[in-house]
C-alpha positions, 0 to 999 in steps of 0.5 A, a space after each residue: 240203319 236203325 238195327 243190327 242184331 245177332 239174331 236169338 231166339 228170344 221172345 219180347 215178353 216185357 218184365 218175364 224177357 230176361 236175357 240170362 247174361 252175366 256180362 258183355 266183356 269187351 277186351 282190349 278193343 282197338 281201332 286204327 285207320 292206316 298209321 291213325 289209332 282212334 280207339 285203344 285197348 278199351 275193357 268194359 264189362 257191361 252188366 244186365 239191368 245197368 245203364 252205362 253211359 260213354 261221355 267224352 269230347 268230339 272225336 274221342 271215339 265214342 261212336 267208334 267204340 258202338 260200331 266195333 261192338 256192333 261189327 260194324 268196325 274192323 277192330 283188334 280185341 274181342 267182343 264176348 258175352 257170358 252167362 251167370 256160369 261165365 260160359 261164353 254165349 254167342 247167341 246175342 241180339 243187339 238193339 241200336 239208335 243211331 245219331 241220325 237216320 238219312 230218310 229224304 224229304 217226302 219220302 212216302 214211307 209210314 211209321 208202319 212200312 219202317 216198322 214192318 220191314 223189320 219184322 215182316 218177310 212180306 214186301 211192304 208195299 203189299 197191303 197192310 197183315 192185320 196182325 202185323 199191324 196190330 203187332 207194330 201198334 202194341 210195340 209203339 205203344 210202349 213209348 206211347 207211339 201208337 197214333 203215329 203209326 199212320 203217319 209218314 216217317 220224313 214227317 215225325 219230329 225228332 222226338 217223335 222218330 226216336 219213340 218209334 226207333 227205340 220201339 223197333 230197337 227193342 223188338 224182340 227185347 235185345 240183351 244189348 241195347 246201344 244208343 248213340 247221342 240219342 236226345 241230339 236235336 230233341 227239344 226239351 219235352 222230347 228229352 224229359 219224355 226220353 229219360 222217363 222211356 229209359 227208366 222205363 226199359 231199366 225197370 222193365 226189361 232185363 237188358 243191358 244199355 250203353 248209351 253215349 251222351 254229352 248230357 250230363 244231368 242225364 248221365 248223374 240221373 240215370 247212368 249206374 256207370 259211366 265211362 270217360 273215353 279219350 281215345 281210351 278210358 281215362 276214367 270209370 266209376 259211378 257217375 258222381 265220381 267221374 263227373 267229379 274227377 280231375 279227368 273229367 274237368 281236364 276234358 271239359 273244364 
């Protein structure tokens, strides 16, 4: 799955898209398989127009925590999110990058069809809307993804694939967008072009990220907050300060 929303009626409008939110509160959020507790009482406030990103060892429960938010996980605790007022809301629309999408070998699906079936009613193997195709290419064009719009999907390079999944992830503009170890198998030029689209969100759309990475430069260079997960928080902060923690060189040291 390449998104899942709370559906709004927002409309993406670049720099005029903003999503009137405070913050999204997540409080004493829990989650256990059976006897096995793998988050616990996690409480994050996550800001609009910020970049906080989860760091943390494999297994800490980082990929957990993004699919309780996305309610994907059964989890004890609540999820709110509120306005300037504090007043919750439950209109929210959330955007999301998975580590992987499983897409087979040869798979005839284009860049188009992937992208069409997210924001069309019309069964993707009619021929090409012209109008939605020229939609598809002005959104794939904010990552500079436009000419891959013809091109199969099974096809695309991993850096390739993430412009085009963080094209559709933002269409419409969510209030919460969710990214979970996105520069995993990208090679350096992929990542460099990564963070330039990521301060390209940051200043462009006024919209809350969550990103989980183990890449630290990252982390120092774009993160306004950073949260050290352990199955549960053990550190917070700015990024210096975390990165600089005893906590942190317990975890990784």
């Amino acid at each position: 799955m390449v998104i899942k929303s709370k559906k709004t009626d927002s409309v993406s409008k670049g720099q005029d898209a903003a999503c009137g939110f405070h913050c999204i509160k997540v409080k004493n959020i829990t989650v256990r398989d059976g006897s096995n507790t793998i988050i616990e009482n996690i409480n994050l406030h996550i800001h609009c127009g910020k970049v906080t990103a989860i760091i943390g060892r494999n297994g800490a429960g980082k990929s957990t925590l993004i699919k309780a938010i996305l309610g994907e996980r059964k989890h004890e605790g609540t999820i709110e999110f509120t306005n300037l007022k504090n007043q919750a809301v439950e209109n929210l629309t959330i955007g999301y990058v998975p580590q992987y999408l499983n897409m087979e070998k040869n798979t005839p699906m284009s860049v188009y069809d992937l992208f069409a079936g997210y924001i069309s009613n019309s069964p993707i193997f009619w021929r090409k809307n012209p109008k939605v195709y020229q939609r598809v290419k002005e959104q794939l064009s904010i990552f500079n993804a436009q000419d891959l719009i013809d091109k199969r999907a099974c096809d695309l390079s991993g850096g390739e694939l993430q412009r085009v999944l963080l094209s559709i992830a933002i269409t419409p503009v969510p209030n919460l967008l969710l990214l979970d170890e996105p520069v995993s198998g990208i090679d350096r030029n992929g990542m460099e072009l990564f963070y330039d689209n990521i301060a390209k969100l940051k200043n462009n759309y006024d919209l809350a990220m969550i990103i989980v990475s183990h890449d630290f430069d990252f982390v120092r260079k774009y993160a306004d907050h950073v949260i050290l997960l352990e199955k549960t928080i053990i550190k917070e902060g700015e990024p210096e300060e975390v990165l600089a923690s005893d906590e942190f060189k317990k975890v990784f040291g």
